[in-house]
DSSP file (Angstrom, degrees, kcal/mol; ACC not computed):
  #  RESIDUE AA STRUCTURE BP1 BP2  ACC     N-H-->O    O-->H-N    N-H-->O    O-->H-N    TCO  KAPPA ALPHA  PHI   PSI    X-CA   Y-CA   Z-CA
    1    1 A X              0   0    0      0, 0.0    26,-1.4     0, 0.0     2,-0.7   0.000 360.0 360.0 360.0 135.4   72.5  -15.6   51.7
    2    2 A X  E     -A   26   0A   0     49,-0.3    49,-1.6    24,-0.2    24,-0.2  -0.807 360.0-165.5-104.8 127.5   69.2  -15.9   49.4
    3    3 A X  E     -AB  25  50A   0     22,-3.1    22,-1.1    -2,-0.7     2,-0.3  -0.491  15.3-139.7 -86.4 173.7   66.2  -17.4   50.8
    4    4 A X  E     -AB  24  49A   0     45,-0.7    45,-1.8    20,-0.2     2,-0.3  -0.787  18.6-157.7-111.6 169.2   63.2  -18.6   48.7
    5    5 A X  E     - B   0  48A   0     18,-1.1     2,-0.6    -2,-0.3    43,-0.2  -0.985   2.8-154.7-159.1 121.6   60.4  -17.7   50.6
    6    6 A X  E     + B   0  47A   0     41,-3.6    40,-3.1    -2,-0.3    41,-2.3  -0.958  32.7 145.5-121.0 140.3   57.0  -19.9   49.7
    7    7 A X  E     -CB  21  45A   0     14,-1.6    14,-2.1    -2,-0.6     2,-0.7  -0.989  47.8-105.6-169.7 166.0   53.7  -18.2   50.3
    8    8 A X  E     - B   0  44A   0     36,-1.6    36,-1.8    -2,-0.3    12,-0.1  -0.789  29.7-122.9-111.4 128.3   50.5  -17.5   49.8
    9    9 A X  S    S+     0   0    0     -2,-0.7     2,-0.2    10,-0.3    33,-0.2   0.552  91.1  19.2 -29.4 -44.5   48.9  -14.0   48.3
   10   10 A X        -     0   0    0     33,-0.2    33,-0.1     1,-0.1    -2,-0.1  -0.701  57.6-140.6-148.8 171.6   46.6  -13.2   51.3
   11   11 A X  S    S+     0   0    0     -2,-0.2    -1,-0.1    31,-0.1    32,-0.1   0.699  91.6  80.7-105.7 -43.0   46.1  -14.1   55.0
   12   12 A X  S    S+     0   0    0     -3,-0.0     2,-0.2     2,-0.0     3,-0.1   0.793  83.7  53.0   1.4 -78.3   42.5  -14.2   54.5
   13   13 A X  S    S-     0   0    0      1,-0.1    -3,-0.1     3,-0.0     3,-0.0  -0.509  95.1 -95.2-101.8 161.0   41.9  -17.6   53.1
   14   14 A X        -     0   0    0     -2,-0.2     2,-0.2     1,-0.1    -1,-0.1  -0.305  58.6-104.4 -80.6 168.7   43.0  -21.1   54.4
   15   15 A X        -     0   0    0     -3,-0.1     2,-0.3    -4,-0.0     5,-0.1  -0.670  36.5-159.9 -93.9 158.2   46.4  -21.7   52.4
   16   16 A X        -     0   0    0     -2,-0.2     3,-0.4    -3,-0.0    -3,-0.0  -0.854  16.8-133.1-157.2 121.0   46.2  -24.3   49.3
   17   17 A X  S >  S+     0   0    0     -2,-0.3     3,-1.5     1,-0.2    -2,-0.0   0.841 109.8  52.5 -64.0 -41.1   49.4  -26.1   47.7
   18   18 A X  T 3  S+     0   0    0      1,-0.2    -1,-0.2    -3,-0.0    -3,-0.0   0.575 108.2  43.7 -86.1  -4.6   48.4  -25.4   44.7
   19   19 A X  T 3  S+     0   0    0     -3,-0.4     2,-0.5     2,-0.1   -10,-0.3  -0.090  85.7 117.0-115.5  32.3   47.9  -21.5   45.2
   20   20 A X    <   +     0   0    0     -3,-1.5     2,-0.2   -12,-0.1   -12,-0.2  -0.808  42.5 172.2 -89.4 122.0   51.6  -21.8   47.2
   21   21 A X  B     -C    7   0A   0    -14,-2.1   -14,-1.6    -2,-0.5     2,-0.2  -0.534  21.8-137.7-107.3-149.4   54.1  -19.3   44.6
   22   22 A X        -     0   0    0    -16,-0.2     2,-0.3    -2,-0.2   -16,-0.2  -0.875  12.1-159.9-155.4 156.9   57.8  -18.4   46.0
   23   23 A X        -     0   0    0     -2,-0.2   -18,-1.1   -18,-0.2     2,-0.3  -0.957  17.3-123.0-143.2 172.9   59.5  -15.4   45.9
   24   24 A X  E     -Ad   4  67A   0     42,-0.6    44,-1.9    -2,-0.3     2,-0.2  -0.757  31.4-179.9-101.4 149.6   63.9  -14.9   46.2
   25   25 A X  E     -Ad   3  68A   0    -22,-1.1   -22,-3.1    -2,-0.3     2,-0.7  -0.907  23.5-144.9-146.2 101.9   65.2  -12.7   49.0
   26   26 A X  E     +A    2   0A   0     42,-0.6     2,-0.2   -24,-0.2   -24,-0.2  -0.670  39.2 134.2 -97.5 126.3   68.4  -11.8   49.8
   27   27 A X        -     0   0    0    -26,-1.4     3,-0.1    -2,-0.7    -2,-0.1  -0.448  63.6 -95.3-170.5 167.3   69.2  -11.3   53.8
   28   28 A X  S    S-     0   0    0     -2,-0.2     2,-0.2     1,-0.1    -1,-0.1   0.916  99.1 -21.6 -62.5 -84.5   71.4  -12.0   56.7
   29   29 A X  S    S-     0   0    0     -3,-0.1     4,-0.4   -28,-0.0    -1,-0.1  -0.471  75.1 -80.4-125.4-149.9   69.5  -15.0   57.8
   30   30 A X  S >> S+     0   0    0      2,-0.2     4,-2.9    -2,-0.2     3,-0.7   0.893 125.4  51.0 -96.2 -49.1   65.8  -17.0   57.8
   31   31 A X  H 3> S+     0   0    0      1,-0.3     4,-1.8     2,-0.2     5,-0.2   0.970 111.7  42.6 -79.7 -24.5   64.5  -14.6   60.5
   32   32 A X  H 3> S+     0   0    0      2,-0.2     4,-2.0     1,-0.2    -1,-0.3   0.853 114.8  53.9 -65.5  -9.5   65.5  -11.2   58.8
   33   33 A X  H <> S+     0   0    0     -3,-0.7     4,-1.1    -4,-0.4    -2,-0.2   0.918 112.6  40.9 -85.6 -63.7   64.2  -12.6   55.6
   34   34 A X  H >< S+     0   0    0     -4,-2.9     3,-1.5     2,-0.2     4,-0.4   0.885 110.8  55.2 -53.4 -85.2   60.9  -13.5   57.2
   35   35 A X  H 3X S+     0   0    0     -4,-1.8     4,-2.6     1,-0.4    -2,-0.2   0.439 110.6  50.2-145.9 -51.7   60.6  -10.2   59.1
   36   36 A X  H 3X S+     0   0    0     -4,-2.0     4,-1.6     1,-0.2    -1,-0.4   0.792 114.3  42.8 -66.3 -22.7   61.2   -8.1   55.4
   37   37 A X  H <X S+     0   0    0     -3,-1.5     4,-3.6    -4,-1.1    -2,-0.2   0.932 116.2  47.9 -85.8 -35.0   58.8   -9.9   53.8
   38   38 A X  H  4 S+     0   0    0     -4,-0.4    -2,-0.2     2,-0.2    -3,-0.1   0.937 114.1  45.8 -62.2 -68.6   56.3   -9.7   56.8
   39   39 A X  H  < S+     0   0    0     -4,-2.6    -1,-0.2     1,-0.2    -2,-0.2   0.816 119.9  39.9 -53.7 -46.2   56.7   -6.4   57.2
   40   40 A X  H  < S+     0   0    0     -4,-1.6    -2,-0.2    -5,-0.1    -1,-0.2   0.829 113.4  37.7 -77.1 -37.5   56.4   -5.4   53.0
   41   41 A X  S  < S-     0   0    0     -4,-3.6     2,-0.3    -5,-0.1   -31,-0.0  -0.522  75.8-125.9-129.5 170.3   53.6   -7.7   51.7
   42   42 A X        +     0   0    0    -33,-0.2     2,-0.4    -2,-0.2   -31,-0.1  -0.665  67.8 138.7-112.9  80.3   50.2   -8.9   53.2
   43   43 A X        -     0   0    0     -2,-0.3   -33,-0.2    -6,-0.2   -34,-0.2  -0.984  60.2-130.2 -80.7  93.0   51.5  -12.8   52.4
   44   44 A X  E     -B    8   0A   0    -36,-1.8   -36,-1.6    -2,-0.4     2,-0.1  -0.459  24.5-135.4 -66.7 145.5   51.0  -15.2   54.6
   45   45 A X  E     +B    7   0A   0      1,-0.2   -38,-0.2   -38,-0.2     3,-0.1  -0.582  29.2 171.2 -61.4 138.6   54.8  -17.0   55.0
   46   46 A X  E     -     0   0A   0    -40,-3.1     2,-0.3     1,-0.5    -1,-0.2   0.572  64.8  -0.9-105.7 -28.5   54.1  -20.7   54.9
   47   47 A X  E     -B    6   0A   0    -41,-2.3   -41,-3.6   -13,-0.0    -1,-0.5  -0.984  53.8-145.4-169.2 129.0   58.3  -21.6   54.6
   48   48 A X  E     -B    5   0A   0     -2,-0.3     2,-0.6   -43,-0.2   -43,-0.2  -0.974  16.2-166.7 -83.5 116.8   61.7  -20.1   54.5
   49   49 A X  E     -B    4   0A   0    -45,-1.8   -45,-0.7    -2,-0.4    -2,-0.0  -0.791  15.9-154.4-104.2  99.1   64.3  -21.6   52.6
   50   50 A X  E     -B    3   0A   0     -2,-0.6     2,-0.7   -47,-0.2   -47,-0.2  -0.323  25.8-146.6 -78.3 146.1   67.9  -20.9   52.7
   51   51 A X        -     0   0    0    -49,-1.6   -49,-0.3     3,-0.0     5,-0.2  -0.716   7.6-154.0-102.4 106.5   69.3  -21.9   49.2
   52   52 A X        -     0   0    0     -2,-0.7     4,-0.5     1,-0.1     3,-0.2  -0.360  37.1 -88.8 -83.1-160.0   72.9  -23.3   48.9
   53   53 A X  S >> S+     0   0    0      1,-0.3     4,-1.9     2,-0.2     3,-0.8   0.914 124.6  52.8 -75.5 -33.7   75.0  -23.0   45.6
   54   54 A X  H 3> S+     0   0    0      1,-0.3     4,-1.1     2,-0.2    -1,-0.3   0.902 116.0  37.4 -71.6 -31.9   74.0  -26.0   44.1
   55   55 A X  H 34 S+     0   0    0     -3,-0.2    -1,-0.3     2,-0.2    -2,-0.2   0.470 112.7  60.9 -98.2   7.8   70.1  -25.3   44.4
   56   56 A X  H X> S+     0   0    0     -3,-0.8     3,-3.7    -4,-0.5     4,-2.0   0.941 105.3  50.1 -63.0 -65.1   70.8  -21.4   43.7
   57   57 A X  H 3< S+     0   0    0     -4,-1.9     4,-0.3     1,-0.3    -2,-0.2   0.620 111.4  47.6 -56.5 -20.0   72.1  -22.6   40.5
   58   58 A X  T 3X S+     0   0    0     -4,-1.1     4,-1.8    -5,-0.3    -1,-0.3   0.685 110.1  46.5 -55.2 -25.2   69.0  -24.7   39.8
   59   59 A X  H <> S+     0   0    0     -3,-3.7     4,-0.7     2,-0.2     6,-0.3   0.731 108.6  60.4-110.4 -24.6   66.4  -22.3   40.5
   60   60 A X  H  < S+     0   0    0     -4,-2.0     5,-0.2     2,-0.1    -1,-0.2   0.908 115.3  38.3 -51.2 -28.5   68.6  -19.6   38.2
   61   61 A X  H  4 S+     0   0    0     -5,-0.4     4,-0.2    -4,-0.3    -2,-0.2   0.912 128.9  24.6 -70.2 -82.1   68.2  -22.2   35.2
   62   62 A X  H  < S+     0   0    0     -4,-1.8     2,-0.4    -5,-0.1    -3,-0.2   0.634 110.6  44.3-107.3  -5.8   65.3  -23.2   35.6
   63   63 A X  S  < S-     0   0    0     -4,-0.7     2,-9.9    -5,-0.3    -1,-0.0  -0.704  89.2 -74.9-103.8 159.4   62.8  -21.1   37.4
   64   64 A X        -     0   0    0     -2,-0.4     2,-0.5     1,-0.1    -2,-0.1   0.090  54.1-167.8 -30.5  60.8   61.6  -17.3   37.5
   65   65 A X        +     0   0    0     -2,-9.9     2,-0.2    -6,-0.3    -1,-0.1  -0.640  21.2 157.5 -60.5 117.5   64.5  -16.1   39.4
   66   66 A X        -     0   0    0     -2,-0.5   -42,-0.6     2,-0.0    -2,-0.0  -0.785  36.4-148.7-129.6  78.8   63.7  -12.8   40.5
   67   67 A X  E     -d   24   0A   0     -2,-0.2   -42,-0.2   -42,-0.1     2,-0.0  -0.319  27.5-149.7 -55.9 144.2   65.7  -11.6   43.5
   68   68 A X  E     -d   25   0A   0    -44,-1.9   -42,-0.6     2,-0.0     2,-0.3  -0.485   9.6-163.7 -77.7-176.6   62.6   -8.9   45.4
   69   69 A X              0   0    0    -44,-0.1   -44,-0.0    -2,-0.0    -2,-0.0  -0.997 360.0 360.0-160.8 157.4   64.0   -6.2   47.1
   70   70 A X              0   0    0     -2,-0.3    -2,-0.0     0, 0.0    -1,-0.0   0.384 360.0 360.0-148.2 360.0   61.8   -4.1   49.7
């Protein structure tokens, strides 16, 4: 499955909607997904999103699709 994963750069500071980016992940399910990311980045998670086909193929179009990999 690929999540999107929305978050913010640092743990630090209170989180802001408008400093929220996203990044693609692919995983088992929502909690390994979380767990790699957790583990790789200092990001706080705000939201995991598992992506079916019709909004994989949306976010391929029309956004940065980038799967990470860690």
């Amino acid at each position: 499955m690929i999540y999107k994963i929305y978050y913010q750069e640092t743990k630090d500071r209170n989180p802001k909607r408008e400093q929220t980016q996203s990044l693609y992940i692919e995983a088992d399910d929502a909690v390994i997904a979380r767990r790699q990311v957790e583990q790789n980045t200092p990001y706080n998670i705000e939201f995991v999103q598992e992506l079916d086909e019709k909004h994989l193929a949306y976010e391929k179009e029309n956004a940065d699709f980038t799967l990470a990999e860690f």
